[in-house]
BAKE-647868 format. One line per field, with one value per residue (C-alpha): x, y, z; residue in one letter; residue number from 1. Coordinates in Angstrom, 1 decimal. Example, Ala and Ser with C-alpha at 12.3 -4.5 7.8 and 13.67 -1.06 7.14 Angstrom:
% BAKE-647868
east c(12.3 13.7);
north c(-4.5 -1.1);
up c(7.8 7.1);
resn c(a s);
resi c(1 2);
//
This chain:
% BAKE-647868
east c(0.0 1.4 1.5 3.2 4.9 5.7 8.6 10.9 14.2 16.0 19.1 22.5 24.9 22.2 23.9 24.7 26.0 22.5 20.7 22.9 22.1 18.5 18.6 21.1 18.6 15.5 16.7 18.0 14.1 13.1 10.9 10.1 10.1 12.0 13.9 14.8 16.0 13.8 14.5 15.0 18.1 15.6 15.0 11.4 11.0 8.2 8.5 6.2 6.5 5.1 4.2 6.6 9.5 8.4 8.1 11.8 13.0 11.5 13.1 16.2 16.2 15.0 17.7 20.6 23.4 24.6 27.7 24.9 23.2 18.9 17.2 13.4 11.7 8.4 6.0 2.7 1.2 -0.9 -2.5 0.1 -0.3 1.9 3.7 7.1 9.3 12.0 14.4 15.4 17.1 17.3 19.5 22.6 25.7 23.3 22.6);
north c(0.0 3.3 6.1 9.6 10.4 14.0 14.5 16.6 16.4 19.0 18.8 20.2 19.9 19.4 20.5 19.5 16.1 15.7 16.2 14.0 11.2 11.1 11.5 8.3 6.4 7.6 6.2 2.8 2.1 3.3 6.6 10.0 12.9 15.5 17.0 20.6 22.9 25.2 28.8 28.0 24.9 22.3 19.6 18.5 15.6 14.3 11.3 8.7 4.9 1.6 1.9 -1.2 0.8 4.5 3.1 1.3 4.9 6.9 4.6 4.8 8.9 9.9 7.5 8.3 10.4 11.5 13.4 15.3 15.2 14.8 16.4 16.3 14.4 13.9 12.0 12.7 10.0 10.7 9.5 9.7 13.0 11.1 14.8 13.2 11.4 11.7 12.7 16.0 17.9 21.3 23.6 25.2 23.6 21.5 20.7);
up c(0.0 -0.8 1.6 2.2 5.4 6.2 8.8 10.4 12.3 14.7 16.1 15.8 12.6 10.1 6.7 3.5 4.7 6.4 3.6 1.4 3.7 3.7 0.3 -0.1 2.5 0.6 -2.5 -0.9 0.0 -3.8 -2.4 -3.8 -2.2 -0.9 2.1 2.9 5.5 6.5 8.5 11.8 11.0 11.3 8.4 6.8 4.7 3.0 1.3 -0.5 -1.2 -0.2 3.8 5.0 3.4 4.6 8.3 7.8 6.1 9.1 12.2 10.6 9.5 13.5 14.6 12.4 13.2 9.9 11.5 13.9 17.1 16.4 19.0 18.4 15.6 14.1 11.8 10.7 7.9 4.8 1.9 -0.8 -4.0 -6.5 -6.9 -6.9 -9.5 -7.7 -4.1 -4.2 -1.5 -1.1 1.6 1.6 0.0 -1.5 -5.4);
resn c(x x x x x x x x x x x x x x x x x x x x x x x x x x x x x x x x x x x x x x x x x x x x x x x x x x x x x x x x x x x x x x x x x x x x x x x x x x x x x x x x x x x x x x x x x x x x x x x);
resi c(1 2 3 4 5 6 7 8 9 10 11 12 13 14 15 16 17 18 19 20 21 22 23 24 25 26 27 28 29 30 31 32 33 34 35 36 37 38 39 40 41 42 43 44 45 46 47 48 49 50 51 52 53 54 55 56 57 58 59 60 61 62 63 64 65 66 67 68 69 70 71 72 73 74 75 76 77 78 79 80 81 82 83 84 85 86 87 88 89 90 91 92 93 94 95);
//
């Protein structure tokens, strides 16, 4: 069943490097989406796929260290828009 989870991570260190790995994790489960820094530091992701691979994806992102220290996290689950084709990511020092 496909589904569409919307998330969100704070913490300390969240960059480029951050980013990269969600989009490297993302795209070892086969999801769409994207991931972004917003103004205060803080990352959101939203991200759509087949359910068992979205609930795998979110344990690992709120657990993950990628070179920072997560502080809060969040998950809030959706029916899925089918607006992606892709995983995009989009902050600073990021293509």
């Amino acid at each position: 069943m496909l589904k569409r989870v919307e998330s969100g991570v704070s913490g300390k260190g969240l960059g480029p490097d951050f980013l990269e790995g969600v989009r490297d994790l993302a795209l070892s489960y086969g999801l769409v989406g994207i991931a972004f820094t917003r103004d205060d530091g803080s990352i959101k992701v939203i991200a759509e796929g087949e359910e068992k691979k979205l609930e795998k994806f979110v344990k690992k992102l709120h657990k993950r260290q990628f070179f920072s220290s997560i502080e809060n996290t969040y998950a809030l689950w959706r029916e899925p828009t089918g607006g992606f084709q892709d995983f995009s990511c989009h902050g600073v020092g990021v293509e």
